[in-house]
C-alpha positions in Angstrom: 2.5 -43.1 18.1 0.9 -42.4 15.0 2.8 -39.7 12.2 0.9 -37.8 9.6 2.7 -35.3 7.5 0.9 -31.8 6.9 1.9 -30.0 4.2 1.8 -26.3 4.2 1.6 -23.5 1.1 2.6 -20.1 3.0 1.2 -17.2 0.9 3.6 -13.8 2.3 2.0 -10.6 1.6 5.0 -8.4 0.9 7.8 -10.9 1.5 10.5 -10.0 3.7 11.8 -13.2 3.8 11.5 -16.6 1.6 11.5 -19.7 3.1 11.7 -23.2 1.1 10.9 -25.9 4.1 11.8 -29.6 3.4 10.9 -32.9 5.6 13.7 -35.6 5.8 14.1 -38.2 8.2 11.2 -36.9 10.4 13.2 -33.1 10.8 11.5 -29.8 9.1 14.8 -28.0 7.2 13.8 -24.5 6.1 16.2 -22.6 3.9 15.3 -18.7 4.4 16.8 -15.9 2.4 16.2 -12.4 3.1 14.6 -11.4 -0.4 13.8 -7.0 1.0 16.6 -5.3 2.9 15.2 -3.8 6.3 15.6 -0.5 7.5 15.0 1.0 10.9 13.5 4.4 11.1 13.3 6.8 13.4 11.0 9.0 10.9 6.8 8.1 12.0 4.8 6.8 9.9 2.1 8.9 7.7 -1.3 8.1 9.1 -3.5 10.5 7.3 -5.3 9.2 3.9 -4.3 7.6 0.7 -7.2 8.4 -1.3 -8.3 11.9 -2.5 -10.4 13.6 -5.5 -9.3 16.9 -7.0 -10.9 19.8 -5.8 -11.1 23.5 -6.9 -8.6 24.0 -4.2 -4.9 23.4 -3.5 -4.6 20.1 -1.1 -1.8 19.8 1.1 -1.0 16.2 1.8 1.0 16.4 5.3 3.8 13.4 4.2 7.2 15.6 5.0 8.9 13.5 7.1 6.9 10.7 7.1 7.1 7.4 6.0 4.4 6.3 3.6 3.5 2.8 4.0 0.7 2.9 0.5 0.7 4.8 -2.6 -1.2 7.8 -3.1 -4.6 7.3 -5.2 -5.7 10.5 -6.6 -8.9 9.4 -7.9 -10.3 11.1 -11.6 -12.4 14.3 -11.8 -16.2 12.7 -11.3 -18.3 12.3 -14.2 -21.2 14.7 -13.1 -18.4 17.2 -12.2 -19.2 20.4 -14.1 -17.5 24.0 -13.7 -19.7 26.9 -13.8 -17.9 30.7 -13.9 -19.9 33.7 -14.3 -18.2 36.9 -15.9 -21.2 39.4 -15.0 -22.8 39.1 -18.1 -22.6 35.3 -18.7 -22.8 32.1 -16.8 -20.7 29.6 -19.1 -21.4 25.2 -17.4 -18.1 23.7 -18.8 
């Protein structure tokens, strides 16, 4: 029977748990520590979007009582954005 030895670089995308594996004498030890303390949650998750632009109007993200699994991204005011009021006699592009 023929051995060959594999060796493996896991790459965890936010770790929960850290895991140093070692070969000796033909056995696979693997010392895991719990490196992010779990929680269990009734409370749903947020499902809506992460990403929004600023409007003229108020925006109501629904998260109350929701777990958030991202951060928010409020994105800048766009370049070509431009404000235009009118005060009956004048119309002022700001």
């Amino acid at each position: 029977m023929m051995y060959r030895t594999v060796t493996v670089q896991p790459r965890i995308i936010n770790p929960v748990i850290s895991v140093t594996p070692t070969i000796t004498s033909r056995l696979i030890k693997a010392d895991a520590k719990i490196i992010t303390q779990l929680a269990h949650s009734e409370v749903p998750q947020y499902e809506g979007a992460y990403e929004f632009t600023p409007t003229q109007e108020t925006q109501t993200v629904p998260t109350a009582q929701r777990v958030l699994l991202e951060n928010i991204i409020i994105n800048p005011i766009p370049s070509n954005y431009g404000l235009i009021t009118w005060n009956g006699s004048v119309l002022t592009v700001s």
